[in-house]
C-alpha positions in Angstrom: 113.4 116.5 155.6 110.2 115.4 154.2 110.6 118.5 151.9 113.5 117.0 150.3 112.1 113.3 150.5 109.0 114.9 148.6 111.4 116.5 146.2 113.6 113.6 145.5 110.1 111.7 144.6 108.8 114.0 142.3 112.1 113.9 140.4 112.5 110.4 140.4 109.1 110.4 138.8 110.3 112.9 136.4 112.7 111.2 135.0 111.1 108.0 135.1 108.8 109.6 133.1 111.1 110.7 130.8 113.0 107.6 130.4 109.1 106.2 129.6 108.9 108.7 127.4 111.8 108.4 125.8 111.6 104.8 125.6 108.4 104.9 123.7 109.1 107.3 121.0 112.5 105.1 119.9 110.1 102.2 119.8 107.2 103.5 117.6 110.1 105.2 115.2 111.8 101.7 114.8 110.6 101.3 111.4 112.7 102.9 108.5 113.7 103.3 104.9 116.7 104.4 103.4 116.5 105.2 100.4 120.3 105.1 98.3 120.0 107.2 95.4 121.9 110.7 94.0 118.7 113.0 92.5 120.8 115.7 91.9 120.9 119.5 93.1 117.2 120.6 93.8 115.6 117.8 93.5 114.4 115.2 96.0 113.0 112.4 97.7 109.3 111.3 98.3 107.5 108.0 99.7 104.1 106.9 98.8 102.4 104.1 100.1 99.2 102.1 101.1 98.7 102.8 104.7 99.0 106.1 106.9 101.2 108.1 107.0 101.3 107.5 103.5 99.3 107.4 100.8 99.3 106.4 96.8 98.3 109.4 96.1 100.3 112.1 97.6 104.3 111.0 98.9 105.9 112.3 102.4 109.3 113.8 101.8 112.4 111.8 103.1 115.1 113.4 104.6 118.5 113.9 103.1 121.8 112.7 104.8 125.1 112.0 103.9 126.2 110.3 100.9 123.1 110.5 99.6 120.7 108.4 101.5 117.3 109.6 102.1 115.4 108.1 105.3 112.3 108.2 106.8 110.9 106.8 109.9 107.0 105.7 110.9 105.6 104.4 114.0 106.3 100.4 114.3 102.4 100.7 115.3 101.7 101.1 111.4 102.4 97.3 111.2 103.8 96.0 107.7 103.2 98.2 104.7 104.2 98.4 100.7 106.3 101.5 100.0 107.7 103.3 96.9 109.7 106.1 96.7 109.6 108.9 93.7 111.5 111.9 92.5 110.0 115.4 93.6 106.8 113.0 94.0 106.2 112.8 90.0 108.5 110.1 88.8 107.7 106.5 89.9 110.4 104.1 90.4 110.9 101.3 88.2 110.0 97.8 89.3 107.6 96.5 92.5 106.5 98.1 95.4 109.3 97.8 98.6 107.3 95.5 101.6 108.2 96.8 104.6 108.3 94.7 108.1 107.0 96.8 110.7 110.0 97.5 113.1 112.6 96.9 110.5 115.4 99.2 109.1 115.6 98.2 104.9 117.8 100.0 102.5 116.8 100.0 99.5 118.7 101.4 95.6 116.1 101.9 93.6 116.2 102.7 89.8 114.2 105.3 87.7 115.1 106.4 84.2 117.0 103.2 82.6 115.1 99.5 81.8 117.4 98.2 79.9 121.2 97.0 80.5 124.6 97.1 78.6 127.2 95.5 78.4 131.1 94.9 79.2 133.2 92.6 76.8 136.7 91.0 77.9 138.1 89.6 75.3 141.4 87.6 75.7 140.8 86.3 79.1 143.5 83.9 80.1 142.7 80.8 82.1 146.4 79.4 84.1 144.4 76.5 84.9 144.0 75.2 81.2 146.8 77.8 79.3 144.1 79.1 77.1 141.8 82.0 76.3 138.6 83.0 76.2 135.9 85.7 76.0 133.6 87.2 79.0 130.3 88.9 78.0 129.4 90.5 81.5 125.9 92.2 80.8 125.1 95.0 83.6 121.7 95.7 84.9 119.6 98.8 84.2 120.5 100.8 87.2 124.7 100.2 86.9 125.0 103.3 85.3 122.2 105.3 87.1 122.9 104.3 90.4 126.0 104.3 91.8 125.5 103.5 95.2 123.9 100.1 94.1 125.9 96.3 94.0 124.5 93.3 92.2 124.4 89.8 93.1 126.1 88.0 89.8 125.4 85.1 88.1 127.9 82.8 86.3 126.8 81.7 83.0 128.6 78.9 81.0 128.5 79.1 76.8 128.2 82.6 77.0 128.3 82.9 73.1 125.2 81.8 73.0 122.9 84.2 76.0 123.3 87.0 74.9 123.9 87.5 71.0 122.5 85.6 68.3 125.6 86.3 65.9 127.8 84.3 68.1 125.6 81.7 69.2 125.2 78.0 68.0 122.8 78.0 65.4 122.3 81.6 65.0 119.6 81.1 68.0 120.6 83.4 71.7 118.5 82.5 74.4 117.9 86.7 75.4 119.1 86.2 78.7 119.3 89.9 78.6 116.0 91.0 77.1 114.2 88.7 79.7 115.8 90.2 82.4 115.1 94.1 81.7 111.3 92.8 81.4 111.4 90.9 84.5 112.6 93.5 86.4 110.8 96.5 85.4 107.8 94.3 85.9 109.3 93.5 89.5 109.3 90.0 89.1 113.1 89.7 89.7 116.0 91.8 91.2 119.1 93.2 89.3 121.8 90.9 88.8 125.3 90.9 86.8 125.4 88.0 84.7 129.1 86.6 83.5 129.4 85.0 79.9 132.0 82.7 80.0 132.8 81.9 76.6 133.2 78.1 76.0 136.6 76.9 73.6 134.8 74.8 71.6 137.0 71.5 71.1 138.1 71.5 74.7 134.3 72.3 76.0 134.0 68.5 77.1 136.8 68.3 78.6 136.1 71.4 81.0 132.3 70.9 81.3 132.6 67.5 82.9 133.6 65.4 86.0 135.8 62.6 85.2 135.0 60.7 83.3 132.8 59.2 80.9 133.4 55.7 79.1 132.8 57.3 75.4 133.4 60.6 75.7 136.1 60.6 78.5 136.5 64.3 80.2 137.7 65.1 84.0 138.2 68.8 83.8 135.3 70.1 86.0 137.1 70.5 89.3 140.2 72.7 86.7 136.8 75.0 85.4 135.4 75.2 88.8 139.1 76.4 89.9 138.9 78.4 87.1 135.5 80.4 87.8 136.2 80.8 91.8 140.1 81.8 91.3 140.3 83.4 88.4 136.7 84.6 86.5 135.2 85.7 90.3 138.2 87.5 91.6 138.6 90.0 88.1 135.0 90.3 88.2 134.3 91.5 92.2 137.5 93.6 91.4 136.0 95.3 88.5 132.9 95.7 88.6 129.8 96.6 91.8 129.5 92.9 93.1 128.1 91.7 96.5 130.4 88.4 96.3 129.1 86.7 99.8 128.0 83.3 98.6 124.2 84.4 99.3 124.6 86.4 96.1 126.2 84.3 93.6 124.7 82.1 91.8 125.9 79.9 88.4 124.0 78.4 85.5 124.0 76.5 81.9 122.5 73.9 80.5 123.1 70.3 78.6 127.0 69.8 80.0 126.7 73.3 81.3 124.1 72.4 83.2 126.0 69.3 84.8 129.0 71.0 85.1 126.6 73.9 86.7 125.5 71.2 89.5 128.6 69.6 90.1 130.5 72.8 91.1 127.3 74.4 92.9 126.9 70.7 95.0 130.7 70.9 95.8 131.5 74.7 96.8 128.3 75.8 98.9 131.1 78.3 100.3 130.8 80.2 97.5 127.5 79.4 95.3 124.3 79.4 97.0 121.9 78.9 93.8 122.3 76.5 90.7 120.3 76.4 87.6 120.8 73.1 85.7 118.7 73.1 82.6 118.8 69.7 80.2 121.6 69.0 82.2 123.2 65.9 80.8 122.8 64.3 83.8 123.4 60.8 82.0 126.8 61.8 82.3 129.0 58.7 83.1 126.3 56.4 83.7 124.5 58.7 85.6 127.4 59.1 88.3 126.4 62.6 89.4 122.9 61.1 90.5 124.3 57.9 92.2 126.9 60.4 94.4 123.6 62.4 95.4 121.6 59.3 95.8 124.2 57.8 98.4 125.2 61.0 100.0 123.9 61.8 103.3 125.2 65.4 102.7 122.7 68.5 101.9 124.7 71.2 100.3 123.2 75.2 101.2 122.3 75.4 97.5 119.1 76.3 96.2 119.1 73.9 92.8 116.8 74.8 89.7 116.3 71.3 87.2 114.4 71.2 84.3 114.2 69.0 81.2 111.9 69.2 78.1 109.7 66.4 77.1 110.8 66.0 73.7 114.2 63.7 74.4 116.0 66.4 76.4 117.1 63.5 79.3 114.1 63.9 81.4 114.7 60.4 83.1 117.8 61.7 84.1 116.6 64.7 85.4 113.8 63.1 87.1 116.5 60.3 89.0 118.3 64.0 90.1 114.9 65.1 91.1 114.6 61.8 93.6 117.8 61.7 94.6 118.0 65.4 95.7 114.2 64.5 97.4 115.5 61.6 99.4 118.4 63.9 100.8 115.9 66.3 102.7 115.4 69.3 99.4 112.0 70.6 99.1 110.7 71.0 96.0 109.1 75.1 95.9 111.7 75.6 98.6 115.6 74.7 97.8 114.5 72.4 95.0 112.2 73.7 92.0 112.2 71.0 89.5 110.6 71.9 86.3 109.4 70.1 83.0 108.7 71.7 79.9 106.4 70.6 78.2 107.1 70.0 74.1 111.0 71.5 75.3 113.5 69.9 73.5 117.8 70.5 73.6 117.8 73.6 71.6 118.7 77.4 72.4 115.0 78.5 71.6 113.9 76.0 74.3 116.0 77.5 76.8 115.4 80.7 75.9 111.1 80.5 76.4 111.6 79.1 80.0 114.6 81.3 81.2 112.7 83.5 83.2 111.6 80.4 85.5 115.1 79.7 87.0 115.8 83.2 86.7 112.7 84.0 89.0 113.7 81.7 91.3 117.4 82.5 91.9 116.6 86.0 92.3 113.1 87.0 92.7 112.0 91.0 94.0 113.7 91.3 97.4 115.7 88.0 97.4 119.3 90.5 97.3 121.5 90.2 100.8 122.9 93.3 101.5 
């Protein structure tokens, strides 16, 4: 008898032991990297980084699995570190190092080869809500076409004649919403996004650009666009094209009416925009009846708002009253708020175009995408 009991102990111990054992080796493996990218036949691989078991000198190879995802697990004890992965350990991603929380699992689509993006045109788009046409200009990041694994947050853009091309924009003057982007993200200042041109049509811009309505200039046919952009633009676009359409990756922007038209819809549908940037946005608008509904709402819409104005008369009264009024309804400024005033800006394209990489920073800087 006390053979068995003796035997029963030791293998209760055993597997205690075991369990221990086991137990401790799933906990200091809890951190890992997946790495989502297709190097090809022969090729693969390699993490470097600035704390054992890596090093920025010499990578650790991942592990291929199945559709192409290469992982690689560390002990949780390694704490939080700053990874980044290469190609046969001699060609350097493009863009920041990854931070990696200790005890986390973080996929990650890097890019290698390509920093600068291209471009879709859809010309002949047909809007049911107005019974009219128009053009998209849908630029694509620099890893669209290198990685296919990889989906973009997008951002909807308003006068899109004038972003991306100088020919077609007013006054010959673009504000390079493209060439800004390629920089900022192969300095890692920004993460990849989609950005849809939507083409104004000219005469009938102030009618779609605003709320209803204005004593001199009349309007009313902001909640027809903003059907318009959700129902019509968004659908054909996360059809199309590699979207991530959850509201935490969609953003919209423009500026003077666009960027009214920008706030109204982003302050109205949270549900599907989570980030606004409103610059110059003519905010005097009605007698200022944008600001008076967010002065005496007691709502806080889930939308991360960028406002700016120039000091050469670009409105920045108006934009300031905004500024209070979105202050006095609970939005931080640095936090869900980041007003902004340029100094010398005035209501042109250039303008816009030397401060575009502020609200583009701030909608979507390196490691902001929701997978």
């Amino acid at each position: 008898m006390e053979i068995k009991v003796l035997i029963s102990r030791i293998i209760f111990k055993l597997v205690v032991s075991f369990l221990f054992i086991l137990t401790s080796f799933v906990a200091v493996k809890a951190t890992t990297l997946r790495v989502h990218y297709d190097v090809g036949f022969g090729n693969n691989i390699t993490i470097r980084g600035n704390k054992a078991p890596f090093s920025w000198s010499t990578g650790v190879n991942a592990t291929w699995t199945s559709s192409n995802i290469w992982v690689y697990s560390w002990p949780n004890s390694v704490g939080n570190v700053e990874v980044k992965p290469m190609i046969n350990d001699l060609t350097w991603s493009i863009g920041a190092n990854y931070k990696i929380t200790a005890g986390s699992t973080v996929d990650i689509y890097p890019l290698f080869k390509n920093t600068k993006g291209t471009f879709s045109k859809i010309t002949n788009f047909y809007s049911p809500q107005f019974g009219n046409n128009r053009t998209l200009l849908i630029y694509l990041p620099p890893s669209y076409k290198e990685n296919y694994a990889k989906r973009y947050p997008v951002l909807y853009m308003h006068d899109g004649q004038n972003i991306f091309d100088a020919t077609t924009s007013f006054g010959g003057v673009e504000w390079k919403v493209d060439e800004t982007i390629n920089s900022l993200v192969t300095n890692g200042s920004m993460d990849e996004v989609i950005v849809v041109g939507v083409y104004n049509t000219g005469a009938n811009r102030i009618f779609e650009y605003t709320p209803c309505c204005d004593a001199e200039y009349g309007g009313g046919g902001a909640d027809s666009y903003s059907s318009f952009l959700i129902n019509t633009v968004k659908p054909f676009v996360d059809t199309n094209f590699r979207t991530l359409p959850s509201k935490e990756n969609t953003a919209i922007m423009g500026s003077s009416l666009g960027g009214l038209v920008s706030f109204y819809i982003a302050y109205n549908r949270p549900d599907v925009f989570s980030k606004a940037g409103c610059m110059s946005s003519s905010f005097w608008w009605d007698n200022r009846a944008l600001v008076r509904t967010v002065d005496i709402s007691t709502n806080r819409p889930a939308v991360k708002f960028y406002i700016d104005a120039g000091t050469n008369n670009d409105g920045l009264p108006n934009t300031t009253a905004m500024r209070d009024a979105l202050l006095v309804d609970g939005y931080i400024q640095g936090n869900n708020l980041y007003y902004y005033v340029a100094n010398g800006g005035s209501h042109s394209e250039f303008s816009w175009s030397q401060r575009i990489n502020i609200p583009l920073k701030y909608m979507f800087p390196f490691g902001s995408t929701v997978y």
